[in-house]
C-alpha distance (Angstrom), angle and dihedral (degrees) to the residues before:
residue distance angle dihedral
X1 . . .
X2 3.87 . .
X3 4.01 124.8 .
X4 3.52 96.2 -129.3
X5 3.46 120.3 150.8
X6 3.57 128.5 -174.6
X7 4.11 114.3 -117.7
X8 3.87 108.5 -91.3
X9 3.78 111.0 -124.0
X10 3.96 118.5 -104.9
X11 3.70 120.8 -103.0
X12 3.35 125.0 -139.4
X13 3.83 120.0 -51.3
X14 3.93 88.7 -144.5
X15 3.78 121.3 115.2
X16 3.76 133.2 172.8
X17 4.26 116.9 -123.4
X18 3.92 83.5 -104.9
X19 3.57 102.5 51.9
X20 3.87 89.4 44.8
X21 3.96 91.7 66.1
X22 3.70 95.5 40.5
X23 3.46 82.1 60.4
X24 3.57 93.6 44.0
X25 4.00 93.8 48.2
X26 3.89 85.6 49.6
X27 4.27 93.1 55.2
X28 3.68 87.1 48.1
X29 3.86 94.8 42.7
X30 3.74 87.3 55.6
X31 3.66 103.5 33.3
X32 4.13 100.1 44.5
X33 4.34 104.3 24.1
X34 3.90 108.9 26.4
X35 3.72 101.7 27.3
X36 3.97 92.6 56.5
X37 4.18 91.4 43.3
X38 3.56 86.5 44.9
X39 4.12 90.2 48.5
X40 3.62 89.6 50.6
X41 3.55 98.0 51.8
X42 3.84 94.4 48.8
X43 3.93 85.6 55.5
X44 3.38 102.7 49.9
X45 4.25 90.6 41.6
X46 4.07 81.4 56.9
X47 3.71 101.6 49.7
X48 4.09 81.3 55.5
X49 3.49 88.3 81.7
X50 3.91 129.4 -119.6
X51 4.06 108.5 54.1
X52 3.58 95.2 -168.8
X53 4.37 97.3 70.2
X54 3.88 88.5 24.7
X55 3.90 105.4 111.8
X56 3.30 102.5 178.3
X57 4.24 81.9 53.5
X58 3.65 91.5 51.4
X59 4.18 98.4 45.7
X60 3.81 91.7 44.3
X61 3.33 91.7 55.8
X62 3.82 92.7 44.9
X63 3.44 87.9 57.1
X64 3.71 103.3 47.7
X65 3.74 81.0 63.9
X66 3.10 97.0 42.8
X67 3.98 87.4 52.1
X68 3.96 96.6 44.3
X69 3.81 90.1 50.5
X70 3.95 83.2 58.6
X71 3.39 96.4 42.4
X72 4.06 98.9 49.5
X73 4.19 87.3 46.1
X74 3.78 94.0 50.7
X75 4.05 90.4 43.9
X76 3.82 95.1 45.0
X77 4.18 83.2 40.2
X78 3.99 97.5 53.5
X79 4.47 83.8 46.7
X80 3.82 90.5 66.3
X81 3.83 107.8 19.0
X82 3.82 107.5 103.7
X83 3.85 118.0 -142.4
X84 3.94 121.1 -128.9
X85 3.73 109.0 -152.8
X86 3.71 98.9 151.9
X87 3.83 135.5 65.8
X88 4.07 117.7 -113.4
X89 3.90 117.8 -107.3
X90 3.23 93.1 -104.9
X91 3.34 112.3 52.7
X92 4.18 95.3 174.0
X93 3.62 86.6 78.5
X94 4.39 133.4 66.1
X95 3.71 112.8 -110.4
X96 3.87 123.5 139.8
X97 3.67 122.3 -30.7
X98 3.55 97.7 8.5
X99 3.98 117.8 140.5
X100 4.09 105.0 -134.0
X101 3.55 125.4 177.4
X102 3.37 125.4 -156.3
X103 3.79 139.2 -156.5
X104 3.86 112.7 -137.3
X105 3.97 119.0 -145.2
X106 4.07 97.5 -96.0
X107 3.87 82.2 51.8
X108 3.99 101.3 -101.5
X109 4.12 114.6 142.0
X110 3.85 118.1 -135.8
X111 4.02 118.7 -179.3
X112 3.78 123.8 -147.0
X113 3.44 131.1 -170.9
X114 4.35 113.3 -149.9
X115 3.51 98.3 -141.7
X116 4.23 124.9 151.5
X117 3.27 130.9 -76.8
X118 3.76 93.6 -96.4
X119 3.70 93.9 54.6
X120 4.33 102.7 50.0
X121 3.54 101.0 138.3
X122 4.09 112.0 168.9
X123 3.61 102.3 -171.0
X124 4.03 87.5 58.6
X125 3.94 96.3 39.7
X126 3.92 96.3 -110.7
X127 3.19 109.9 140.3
X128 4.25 133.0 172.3
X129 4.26 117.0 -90.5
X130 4.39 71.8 -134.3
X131 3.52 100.5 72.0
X132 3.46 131.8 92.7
X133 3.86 89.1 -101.3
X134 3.34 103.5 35.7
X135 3.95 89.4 51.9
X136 4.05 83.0 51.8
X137 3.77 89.7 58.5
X138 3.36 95.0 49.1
X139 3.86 112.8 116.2
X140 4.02 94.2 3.4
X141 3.43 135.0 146.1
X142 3.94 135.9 -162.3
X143 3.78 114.0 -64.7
X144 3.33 93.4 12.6
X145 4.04 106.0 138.7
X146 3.64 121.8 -146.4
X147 4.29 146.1 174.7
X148 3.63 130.9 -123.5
X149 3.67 120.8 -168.9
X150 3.36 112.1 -154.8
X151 4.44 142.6 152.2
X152 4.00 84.0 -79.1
X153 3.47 93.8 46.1
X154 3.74 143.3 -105.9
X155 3.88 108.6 -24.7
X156 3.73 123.4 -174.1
X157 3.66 127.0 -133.6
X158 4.15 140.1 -162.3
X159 3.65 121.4 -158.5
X160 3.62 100.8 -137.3
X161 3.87 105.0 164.5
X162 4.22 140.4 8.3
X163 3.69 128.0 -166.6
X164 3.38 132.3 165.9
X165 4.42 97.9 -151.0
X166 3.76 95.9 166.2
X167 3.64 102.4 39.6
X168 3.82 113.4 77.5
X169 3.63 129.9 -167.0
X170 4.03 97.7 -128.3
């Protein structure tokens, strides 16, 4: 039985300002605070003696690959991400970054952000222009009525409003 797995696609290269320096702060977080402390500790476990039974050894190691496999996907993933700082021409219509909320069939509102796949984020409503959803969105205008399928079921959906907050014509 072999472990092959065929390549996932790439998402999106889009990312808003914001989630461009989180990701920023994390690479330098890794690369200049916990990479060093990590370093350290991994040389001083080593000069204990026998590497083979020394734990602390073996998990500082596993973590500075663990951190340097971090560290080379966020730098190669900032080189070809492309920031979106300003809103679309037409701002009557969902493309990325825009805030939309939407009216469910039994009349309750939920608000999504369409963000990239580096910035989903449930608990704030940001969710990736790849998923199901946010490929629904895509192209929308107000009181436009769409379907997700999904494990629950089908669930219908009204676009009721679209803003782009972040995003400002400069």
């Amino acid at each position: 039985m072999s472990r092959y797995r065929p390549p996932q696609k790439p998402g999106a290269k889009y990312i808003t300002k914001e989630g461009e320096n989180f990701l920023k702060k994390e690479l330098h977080r890794l690369w200049k605070v916990e990479r060093p402390q990590v370093t350290q500790s991994v040389s001083e476990a080593a000069a204990l003696g026998d590497r083979s039974e020394n734990a602390e050894y073996i998990y500082g190691k596993k973590r500075l690959r663990e951190i340097d496999s971090r560290v080379r996907y966020l730098s190669k993933r900032l080189e070809e991400i492309t920031v979106v700082s300003m809103p679309p021409e037409d701002q009557s219509r969902i493309y990325f970054g825009a805030y939309v909320t939407l009216e469910e069939e039994d009349g309750k509102k939920v608000r999504y952000r369409l963000v990239g796949p580096d910035e989903i984020d449930p608990q704030r409503g940001y969710i990736s222009i790849d998923s199901p959803m946010g490929k629904s969105l895509l192209g929308k205008s107000v009181d436009h009525d769409f379907a997700i399928k999904s494990l629950a079921g089908i669930k219908e959906y009204c676009i009721v409003q679209i803003e782009y907050l972040d995003l400002v014509n400069k």
